[in-house]
C-alpha positions in Angstrom: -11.2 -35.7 10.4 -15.1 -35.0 10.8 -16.8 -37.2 8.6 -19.8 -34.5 8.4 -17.5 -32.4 6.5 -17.7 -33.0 2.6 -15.1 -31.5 0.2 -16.0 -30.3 -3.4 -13.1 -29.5 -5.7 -13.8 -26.9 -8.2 -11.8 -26.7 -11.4 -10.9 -22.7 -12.1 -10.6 -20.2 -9.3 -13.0 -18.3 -11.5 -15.4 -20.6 -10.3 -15.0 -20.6 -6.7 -15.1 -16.2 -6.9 -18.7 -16.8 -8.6 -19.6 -19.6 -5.9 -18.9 -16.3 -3.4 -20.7 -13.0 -5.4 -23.7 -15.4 -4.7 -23.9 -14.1 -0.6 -25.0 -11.8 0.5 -21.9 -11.0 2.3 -19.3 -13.4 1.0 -16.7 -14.2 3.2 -12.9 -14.2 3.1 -11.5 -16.6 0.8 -9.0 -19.0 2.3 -5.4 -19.3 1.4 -2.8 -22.1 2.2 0.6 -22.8 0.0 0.8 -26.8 -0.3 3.3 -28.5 -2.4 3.1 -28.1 -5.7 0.6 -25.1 -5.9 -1.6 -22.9 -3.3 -5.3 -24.1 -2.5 -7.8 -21.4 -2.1 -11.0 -22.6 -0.4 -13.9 -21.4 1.0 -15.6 -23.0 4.1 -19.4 -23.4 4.0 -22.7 -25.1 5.6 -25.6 -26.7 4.2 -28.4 -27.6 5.7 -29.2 -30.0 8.7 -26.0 -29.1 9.9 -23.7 -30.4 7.3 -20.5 -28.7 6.3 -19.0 -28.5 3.0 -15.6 -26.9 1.8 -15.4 -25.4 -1.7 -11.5 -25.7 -3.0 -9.5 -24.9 -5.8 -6.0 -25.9 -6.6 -3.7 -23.4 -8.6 -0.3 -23.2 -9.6 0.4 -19.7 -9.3 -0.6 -17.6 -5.6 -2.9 -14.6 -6.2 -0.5 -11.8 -5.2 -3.0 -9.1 -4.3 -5.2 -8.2 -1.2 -8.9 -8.7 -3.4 -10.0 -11.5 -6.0 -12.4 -8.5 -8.4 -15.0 -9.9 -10.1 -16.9 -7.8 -12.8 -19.9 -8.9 -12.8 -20.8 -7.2 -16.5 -18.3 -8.7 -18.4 -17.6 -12.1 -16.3 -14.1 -11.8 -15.6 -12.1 -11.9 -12.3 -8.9 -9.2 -12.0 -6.7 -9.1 -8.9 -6.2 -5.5 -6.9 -5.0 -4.2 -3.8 -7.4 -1.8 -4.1 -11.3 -1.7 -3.7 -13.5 0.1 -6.5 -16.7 1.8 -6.1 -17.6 1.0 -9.2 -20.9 -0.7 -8.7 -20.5 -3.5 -11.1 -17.7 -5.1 -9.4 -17.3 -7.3 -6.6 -14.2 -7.6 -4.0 -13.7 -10.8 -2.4 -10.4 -10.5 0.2 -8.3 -13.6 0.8 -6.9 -14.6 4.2 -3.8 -16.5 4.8 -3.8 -20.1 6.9 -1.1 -21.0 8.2 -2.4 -24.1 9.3 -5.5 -26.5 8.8 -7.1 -29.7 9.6 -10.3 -29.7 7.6 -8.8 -30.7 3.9 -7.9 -34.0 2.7 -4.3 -34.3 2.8 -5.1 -36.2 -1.4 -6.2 -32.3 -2.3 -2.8 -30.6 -1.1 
């Protein structure tokens, strides 16, 4: 494993979606079923060339295409659809089949 990587665990998926409305133009939120749950996680860099990964463990896999967070009321929904509504962010998750950047502890 790199050792310039560093891994932060988050607590709530709700917290890794508000990690994301912070870009400009978040990227796709990863997806990988482990044992025992699904890890979403988001792969990021720092500066002087440091890399960190954002990850949260959940029991239950988000079944839509888009992770909706609106941004008035703070609350994240789950659609297969994208809004135009202005006040509401859509962050799409991708699927990994396979990875080598997480501890093997986290999944």
């Amino acid at each position: 494993m790199n050792e310039k990587v560093h891994f932060i665990q988050l607590e709530k998926l709700e917290d890794i979606i508000k990690m994301m409305s912070a870009s400009v133009r978040a990227p796709p939120l990863h997806h990988k079923e482990v044992k025992n749950g699904h890890i979403y996680f988001l792969p990021a860099s720092l500066a002087l060339g440091k890399s960190v990964i954002y990850f949260v463990k959940v029991k239950e896999k988000v079944e839509k295409k888009y992770i909706v967070l609106d941004m008035v009321h703070d609350k994240i929904s789950f659609s297969d659809e994208l809004s135009t509504k202005p006040s509401l962010q859509h962050f799409s998750i991708v699927e990994v089949t396979s990875e080598n950047i997480l501890p093997m502890d986290a999944l």
